[in-house]
Biopython code that builds the backbone (N, CA, C, O; Angstrom):
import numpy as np
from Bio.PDB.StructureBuilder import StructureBuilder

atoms = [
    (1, "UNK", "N", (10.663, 26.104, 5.737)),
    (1, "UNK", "CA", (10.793, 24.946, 4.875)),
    (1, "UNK", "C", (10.061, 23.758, 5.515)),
    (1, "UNK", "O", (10.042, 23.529, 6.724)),
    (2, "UNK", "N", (9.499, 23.076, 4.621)),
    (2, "UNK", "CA", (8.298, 21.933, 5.310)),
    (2, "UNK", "C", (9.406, 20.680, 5.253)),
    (2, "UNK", "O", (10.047, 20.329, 4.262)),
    (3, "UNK", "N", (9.449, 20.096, 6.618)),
    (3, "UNK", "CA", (10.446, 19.150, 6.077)),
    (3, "UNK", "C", (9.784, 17.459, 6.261)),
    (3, "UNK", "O", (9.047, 17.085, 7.173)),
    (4, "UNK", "N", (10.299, 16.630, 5.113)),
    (4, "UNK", "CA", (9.623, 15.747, 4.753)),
    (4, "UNK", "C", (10.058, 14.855, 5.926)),
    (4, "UNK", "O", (11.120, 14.808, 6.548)),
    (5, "UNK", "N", (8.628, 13.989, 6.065)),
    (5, "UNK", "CA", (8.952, 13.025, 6.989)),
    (5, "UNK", "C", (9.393, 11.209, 6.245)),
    (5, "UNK", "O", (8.709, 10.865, 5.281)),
    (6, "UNK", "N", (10.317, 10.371, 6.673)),
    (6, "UNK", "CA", (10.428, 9.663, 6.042)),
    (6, "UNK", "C", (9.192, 8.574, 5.983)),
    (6, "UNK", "O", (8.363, 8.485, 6.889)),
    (7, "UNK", "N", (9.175, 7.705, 4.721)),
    (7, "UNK", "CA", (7.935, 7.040, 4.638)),
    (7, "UNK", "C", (8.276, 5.534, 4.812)),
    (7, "UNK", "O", (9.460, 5.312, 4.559)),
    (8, "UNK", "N", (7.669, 4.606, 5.120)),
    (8, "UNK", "CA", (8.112, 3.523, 5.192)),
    (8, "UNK", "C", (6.649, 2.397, 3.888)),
    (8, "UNK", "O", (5.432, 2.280, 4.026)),
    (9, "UNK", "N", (7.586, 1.832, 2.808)),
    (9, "UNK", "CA", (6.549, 0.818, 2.628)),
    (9, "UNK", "C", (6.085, -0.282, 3.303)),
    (9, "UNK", "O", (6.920, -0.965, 3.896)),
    (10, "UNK", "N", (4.591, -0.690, 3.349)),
    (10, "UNK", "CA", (3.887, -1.588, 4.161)),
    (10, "UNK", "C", (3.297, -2.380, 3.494)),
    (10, "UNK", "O", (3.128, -3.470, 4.040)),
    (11, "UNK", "N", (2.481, -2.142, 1.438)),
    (11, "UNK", "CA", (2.671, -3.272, 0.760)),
    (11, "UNK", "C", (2.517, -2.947, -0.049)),
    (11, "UNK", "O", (1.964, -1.887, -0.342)),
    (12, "UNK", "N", (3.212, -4.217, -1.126)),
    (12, "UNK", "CA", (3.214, -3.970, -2.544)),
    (12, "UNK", "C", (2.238, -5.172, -3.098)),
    (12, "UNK", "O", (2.348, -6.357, -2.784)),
    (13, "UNK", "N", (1.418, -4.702, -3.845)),
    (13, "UNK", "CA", (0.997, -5.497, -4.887)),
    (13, "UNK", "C", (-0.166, -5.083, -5.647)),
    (13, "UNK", "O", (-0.095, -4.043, -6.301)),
    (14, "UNK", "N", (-1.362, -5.860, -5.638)),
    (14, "UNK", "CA", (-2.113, -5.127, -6.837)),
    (14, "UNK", "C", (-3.066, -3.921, -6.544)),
    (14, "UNK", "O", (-3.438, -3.721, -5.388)),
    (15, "UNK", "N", (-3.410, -3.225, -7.432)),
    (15, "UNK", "CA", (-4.350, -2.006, -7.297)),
    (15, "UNK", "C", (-5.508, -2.152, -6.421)),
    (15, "UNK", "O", (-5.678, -1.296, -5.553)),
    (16, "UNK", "N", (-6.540, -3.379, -6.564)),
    (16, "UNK", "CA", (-7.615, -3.650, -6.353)),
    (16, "UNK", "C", (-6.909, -3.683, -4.630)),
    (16, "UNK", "O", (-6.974, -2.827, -3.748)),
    (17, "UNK", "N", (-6.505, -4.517, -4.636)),
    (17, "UNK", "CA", (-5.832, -4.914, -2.562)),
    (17, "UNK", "C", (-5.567, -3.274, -2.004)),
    (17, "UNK", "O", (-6.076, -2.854, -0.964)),
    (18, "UNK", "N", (-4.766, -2.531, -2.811)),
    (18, "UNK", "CA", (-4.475, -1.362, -2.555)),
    (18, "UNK", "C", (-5.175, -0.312, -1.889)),
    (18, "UNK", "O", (-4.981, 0.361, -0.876)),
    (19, "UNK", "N", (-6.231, -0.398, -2.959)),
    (19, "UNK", "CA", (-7.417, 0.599, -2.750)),
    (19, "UNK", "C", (-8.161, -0.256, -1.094)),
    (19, "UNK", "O", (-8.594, 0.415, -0.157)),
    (20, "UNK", "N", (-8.150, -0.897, -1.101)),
    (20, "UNK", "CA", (-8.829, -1.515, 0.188)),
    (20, "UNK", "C", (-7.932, -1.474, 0.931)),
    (20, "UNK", "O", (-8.362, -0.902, 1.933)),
    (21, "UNK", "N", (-6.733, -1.781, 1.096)),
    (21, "UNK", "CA", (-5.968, -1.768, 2.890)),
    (21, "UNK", "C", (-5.574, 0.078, 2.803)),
    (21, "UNK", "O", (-4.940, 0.457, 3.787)),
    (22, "UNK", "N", (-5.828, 0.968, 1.959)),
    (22, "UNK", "CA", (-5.409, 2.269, 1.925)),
    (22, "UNK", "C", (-6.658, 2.851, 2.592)),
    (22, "UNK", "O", (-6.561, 3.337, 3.719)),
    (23, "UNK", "N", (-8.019, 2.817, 1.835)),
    (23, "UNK", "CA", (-9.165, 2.860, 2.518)),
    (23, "UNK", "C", (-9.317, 2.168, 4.119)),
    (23, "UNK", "O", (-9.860, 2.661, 5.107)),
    (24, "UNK", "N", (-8.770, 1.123, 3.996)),
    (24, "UNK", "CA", (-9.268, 0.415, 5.870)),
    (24, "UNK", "C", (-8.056, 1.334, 7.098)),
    (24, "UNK", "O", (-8.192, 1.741, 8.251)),
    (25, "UNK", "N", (-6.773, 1.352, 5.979)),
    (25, "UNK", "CA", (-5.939, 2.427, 7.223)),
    (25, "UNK", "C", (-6.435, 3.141, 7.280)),
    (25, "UNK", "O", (-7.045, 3.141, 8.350)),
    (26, "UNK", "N", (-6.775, 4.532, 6.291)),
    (26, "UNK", "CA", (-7.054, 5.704, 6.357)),
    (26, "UNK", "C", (-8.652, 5.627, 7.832)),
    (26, "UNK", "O", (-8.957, 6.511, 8.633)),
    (27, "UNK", "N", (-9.048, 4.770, 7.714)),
    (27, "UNK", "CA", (-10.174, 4.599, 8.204)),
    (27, "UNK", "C", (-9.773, 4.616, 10.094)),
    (27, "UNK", "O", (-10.570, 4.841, 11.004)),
    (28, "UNK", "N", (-8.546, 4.352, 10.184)),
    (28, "UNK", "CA", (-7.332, 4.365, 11.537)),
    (28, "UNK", "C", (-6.741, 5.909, 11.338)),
    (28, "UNK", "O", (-6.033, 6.211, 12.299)),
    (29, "UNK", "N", (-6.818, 6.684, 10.607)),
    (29, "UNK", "CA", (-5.955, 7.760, 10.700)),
    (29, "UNK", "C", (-5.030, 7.924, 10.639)),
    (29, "UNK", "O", (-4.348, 8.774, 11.210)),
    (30, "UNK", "N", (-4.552, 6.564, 9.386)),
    (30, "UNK", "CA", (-3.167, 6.667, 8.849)),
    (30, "UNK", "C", (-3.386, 7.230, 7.612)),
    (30, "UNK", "O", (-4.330, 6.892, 6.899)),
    (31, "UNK", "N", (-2.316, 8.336, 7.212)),
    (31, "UNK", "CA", (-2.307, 8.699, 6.126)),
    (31, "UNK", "C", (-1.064, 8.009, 4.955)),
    (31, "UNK", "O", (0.159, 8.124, 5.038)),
    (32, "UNK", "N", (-1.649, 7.484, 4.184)),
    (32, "UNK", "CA", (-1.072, 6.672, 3.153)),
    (32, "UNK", "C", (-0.975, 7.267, 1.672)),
    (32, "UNK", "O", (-1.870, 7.816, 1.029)),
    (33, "UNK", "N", (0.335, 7.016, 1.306)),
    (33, "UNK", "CA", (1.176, 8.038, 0.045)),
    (33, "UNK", "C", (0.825, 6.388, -0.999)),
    (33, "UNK", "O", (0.805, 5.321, -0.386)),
    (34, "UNK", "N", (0.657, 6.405, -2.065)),
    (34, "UNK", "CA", (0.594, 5.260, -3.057)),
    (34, "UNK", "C", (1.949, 5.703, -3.962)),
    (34, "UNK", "O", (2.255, 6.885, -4.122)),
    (35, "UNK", "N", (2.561, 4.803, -4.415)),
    (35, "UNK", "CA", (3.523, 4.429, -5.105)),
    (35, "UNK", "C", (3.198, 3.953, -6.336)),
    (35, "UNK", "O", (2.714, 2.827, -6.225)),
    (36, "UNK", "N", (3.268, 4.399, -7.677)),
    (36, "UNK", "CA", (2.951, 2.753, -8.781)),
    (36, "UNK", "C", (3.867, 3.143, -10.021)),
    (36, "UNK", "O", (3.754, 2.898, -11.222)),
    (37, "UNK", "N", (4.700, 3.756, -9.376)),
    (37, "UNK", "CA", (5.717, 4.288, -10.841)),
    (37, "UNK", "C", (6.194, 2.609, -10.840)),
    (37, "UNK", "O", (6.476, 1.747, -10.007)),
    (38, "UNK", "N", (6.077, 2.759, -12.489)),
    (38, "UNK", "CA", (6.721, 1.982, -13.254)),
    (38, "UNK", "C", (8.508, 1.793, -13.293)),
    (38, "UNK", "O", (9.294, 2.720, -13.488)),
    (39, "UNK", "N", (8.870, 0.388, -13.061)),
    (39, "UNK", "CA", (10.359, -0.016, -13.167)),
    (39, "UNK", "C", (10.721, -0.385, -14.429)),
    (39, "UNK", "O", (10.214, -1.440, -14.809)),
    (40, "UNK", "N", (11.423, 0.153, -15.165)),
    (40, "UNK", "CA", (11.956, -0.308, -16.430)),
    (40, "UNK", "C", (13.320, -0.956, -16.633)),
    (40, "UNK", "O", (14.317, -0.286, -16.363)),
    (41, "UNK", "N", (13.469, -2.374, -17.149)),
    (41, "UNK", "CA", (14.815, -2.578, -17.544)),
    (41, "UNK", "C", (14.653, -2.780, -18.663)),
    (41, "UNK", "O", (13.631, -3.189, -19.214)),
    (42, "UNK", "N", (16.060, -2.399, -19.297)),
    (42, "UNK", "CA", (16.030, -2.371, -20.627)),
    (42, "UNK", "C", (17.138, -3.634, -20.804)),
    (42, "UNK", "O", (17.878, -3.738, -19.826)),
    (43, "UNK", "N", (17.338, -4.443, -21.697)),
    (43, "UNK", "CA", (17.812, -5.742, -22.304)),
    (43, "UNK", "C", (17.945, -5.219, -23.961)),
    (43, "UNK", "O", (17.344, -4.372, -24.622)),
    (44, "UNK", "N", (19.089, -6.218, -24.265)),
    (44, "UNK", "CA", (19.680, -6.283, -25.767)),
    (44, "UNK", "C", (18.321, -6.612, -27.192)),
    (44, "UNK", "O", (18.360, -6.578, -28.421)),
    (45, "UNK", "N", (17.320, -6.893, -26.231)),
    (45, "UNK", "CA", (15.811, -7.068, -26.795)),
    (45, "UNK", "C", (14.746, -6.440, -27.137)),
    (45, "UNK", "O", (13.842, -6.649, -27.945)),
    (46, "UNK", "N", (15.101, -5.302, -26.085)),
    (46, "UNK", "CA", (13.664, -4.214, -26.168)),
    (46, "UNK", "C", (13.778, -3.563, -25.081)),
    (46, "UNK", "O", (14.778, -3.031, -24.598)),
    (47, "UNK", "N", (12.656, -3.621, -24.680)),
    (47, "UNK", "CA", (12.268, -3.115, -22.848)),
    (47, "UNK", "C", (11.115, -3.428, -22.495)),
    (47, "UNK", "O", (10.002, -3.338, -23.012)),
    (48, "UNK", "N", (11.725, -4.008, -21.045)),
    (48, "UNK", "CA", (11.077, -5.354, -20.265)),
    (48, "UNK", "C", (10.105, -4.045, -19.216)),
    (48, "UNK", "O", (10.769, -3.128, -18.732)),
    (49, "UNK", "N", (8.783, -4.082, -18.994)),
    (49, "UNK", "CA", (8.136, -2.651, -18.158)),
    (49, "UNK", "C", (7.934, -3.600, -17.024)),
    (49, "UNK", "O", (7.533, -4.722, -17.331)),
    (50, "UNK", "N", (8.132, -3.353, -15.850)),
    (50, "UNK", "CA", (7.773, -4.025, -14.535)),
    (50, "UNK", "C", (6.161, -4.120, -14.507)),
    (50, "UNK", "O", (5.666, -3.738, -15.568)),
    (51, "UNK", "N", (5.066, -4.617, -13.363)),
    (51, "UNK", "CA", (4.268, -5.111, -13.204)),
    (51, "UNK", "C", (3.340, -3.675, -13.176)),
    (51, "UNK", "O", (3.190, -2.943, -12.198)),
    (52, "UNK", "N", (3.023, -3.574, -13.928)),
    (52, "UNK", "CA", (1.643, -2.380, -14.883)),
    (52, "UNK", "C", (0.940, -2.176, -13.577)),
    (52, "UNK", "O", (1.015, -1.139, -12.917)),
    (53, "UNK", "N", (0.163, -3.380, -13.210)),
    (53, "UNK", "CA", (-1.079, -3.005, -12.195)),
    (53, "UNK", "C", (-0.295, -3.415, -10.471)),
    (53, "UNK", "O", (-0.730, -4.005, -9.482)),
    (54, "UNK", "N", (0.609, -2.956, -10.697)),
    (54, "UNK", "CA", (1.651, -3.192, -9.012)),
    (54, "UNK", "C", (1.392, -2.000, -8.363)),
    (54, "UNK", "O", (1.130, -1.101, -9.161)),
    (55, "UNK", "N", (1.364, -1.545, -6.769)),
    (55, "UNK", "CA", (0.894, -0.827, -6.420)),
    (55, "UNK", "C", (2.015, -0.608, -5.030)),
    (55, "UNK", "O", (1.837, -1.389, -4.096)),
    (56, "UNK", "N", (2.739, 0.056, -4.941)),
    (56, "UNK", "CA", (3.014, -0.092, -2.854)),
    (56, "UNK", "C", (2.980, 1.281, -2.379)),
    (56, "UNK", "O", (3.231, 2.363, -2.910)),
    (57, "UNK", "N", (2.387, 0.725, -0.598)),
    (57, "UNK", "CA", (1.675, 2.099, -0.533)),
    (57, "UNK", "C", (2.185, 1.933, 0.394)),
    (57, "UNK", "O", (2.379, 0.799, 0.832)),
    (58, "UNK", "N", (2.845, 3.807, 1.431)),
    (58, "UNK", "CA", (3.873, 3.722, 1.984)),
    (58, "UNK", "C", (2.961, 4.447, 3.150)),
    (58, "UNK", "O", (1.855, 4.887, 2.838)),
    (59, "UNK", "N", (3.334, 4.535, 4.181)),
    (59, "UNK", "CA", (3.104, 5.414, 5.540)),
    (59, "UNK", "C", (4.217, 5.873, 6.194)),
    (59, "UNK", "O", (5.381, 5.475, 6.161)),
    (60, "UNK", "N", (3.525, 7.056, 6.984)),
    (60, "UNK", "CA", (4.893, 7.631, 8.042)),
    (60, "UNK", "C", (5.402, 6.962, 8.759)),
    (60, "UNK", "O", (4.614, 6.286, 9.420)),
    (61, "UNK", "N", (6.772, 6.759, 9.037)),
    (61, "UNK", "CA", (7.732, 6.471, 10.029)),
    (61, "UNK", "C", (6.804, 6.062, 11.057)),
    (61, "UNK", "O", (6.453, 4.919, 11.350)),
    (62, "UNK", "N", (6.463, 7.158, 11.556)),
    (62, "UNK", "CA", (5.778, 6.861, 12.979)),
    (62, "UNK", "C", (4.801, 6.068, 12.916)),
    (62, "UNK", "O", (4.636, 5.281, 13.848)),
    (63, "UNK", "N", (3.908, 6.072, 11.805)),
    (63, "UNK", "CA", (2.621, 5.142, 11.279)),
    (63, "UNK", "C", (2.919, 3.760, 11.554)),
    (63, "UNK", "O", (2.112, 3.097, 12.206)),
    (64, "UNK", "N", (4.059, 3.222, 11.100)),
    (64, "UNK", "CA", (4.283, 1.929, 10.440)),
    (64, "UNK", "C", (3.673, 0.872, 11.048)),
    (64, "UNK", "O", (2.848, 0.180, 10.451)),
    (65, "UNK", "N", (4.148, 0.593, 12.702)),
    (65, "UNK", "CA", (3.903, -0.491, 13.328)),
    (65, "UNK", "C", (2.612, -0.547, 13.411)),
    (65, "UNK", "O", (2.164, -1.627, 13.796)),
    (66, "UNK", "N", (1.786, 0.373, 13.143)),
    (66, "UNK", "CA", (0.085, 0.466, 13.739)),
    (66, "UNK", "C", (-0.061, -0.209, 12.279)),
    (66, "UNK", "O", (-0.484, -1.358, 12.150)),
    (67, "UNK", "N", (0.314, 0.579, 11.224)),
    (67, "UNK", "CA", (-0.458, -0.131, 9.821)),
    (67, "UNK", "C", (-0.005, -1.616, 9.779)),
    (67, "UNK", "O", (-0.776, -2.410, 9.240)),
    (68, "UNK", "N", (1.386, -2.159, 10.389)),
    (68, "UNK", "CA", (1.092, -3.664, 9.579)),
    (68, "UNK", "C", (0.540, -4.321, 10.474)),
    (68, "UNK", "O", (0.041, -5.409, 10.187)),
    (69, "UNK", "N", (0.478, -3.692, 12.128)),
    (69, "UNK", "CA", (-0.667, -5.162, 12.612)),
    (69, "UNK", "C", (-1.920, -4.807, 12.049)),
    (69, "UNK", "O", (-2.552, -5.829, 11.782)),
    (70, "UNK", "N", (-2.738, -3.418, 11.664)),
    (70, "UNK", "CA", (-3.799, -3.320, 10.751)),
    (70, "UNK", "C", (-4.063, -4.637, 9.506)),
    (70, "UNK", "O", (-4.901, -5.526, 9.355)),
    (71, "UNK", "N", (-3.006, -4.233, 8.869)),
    (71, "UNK", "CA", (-2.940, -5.101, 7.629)),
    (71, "UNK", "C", (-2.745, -6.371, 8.083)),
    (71, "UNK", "O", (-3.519, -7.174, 7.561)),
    (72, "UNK", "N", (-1.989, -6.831, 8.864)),
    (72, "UNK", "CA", (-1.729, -8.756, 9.460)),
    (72, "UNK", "C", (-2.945, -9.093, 9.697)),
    (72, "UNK", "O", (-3.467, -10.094, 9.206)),
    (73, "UNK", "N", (-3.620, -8.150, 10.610)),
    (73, "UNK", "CA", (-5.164, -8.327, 10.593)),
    (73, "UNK", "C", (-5.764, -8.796, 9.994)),
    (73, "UNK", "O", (-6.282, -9.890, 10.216)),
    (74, "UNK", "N", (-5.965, -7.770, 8.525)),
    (74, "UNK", "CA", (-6.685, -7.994, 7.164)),
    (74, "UNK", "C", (-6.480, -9.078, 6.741)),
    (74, "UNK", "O", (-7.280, -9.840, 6.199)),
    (75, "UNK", "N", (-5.128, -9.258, 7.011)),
    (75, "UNK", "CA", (-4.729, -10.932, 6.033)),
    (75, "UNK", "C", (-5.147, -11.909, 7.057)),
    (75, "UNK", "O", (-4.956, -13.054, 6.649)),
    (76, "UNK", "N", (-5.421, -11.883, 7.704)),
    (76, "UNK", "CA", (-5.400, -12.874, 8.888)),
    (76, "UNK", "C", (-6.811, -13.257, 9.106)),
    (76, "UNK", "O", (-7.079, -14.156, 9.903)),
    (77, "UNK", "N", (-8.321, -12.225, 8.023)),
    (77, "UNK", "CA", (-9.421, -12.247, 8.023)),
    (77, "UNK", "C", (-10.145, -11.342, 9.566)),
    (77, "UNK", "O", (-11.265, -11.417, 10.073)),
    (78, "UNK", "N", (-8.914, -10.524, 9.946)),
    (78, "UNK", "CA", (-9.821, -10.366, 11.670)),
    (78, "UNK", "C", (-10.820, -9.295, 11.385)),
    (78, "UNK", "O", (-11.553, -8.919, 12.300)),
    (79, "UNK", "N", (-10.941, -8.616, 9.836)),
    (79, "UNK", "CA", (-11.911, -7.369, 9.035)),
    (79, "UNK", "C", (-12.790, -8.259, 8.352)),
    (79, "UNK", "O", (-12.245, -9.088, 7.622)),
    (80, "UNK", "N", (-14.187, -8.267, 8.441)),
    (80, "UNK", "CA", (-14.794, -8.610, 7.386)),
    (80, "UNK", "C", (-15.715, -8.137, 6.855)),
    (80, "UNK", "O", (-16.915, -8.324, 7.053)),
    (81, "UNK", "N", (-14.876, -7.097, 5.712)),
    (81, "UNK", "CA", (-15.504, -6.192, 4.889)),
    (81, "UNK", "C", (-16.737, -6.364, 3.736)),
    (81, "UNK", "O", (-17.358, -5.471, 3.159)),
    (82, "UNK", "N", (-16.858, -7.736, 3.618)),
    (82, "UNK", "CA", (-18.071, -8.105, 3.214)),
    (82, "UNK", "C", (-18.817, -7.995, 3.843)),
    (82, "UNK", "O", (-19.819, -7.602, 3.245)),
    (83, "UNK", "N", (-19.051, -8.204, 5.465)),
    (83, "UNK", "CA", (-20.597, -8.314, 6.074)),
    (83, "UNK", "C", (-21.235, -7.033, 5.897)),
    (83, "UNK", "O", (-20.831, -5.891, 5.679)),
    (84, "UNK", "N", (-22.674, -7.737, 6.105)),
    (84, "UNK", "CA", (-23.726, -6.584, 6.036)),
    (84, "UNK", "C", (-24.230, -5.802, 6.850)),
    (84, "UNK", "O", (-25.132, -6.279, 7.539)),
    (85, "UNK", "N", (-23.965, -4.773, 7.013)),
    (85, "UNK", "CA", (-24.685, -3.948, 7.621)),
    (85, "UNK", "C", (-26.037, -3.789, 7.806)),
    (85, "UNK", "O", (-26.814, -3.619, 6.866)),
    (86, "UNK", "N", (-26.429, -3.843, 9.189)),
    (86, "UNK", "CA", (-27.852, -3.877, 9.683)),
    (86, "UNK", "C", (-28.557, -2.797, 10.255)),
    (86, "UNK", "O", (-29.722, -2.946, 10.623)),
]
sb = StructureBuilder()
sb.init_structure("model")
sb.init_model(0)
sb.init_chain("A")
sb.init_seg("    ")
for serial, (resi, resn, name, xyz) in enumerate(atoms, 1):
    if name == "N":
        sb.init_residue(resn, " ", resi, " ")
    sb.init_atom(name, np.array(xyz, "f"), 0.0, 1.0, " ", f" {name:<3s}", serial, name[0])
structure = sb.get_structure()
């Protein structure tokens, strides 16, 4: 029996950010699971669908601490994935 390792989320938000800090970990040799199921509450009104283009993407247990100084990084500008290559 393969037994699952637990995952920890590291961030939530939009698709576009997603695809880039999933790509820059993976690029570290973290392997990253994406999340984007939809949250539904329902009200005396209809039904309210949580944030469509929301995204959180989770890593292994053991991963974690490496991916968020990765990512503090990113936010912090210490990647700059715009420059050009020469």
């Amino acid at each position: 029996m393969i037994e699952q390792q637990k995952r920890k989320a590291v961030h939530n938000g939009s698709k576009d950010e997603a695809v880039i800090l999933k790509t820059l970990l993976e690029s570290y040799s973290i392997q990253v699971f994406e999340d984007a199921s939809l949250m539904s509450v329902f009200n005396p009104w209809g039904v309210l669908i949580g944030d469509v283009n929301s995204v959180k993407l989770k890593v292994r247990d053991n991963d974690y601490e490496k991916a968020k100084r990765i990512i503090d990084g990113f936010n912090a500008g210490v990647y700059d994935l715009l420059k050009k290559i020469t």
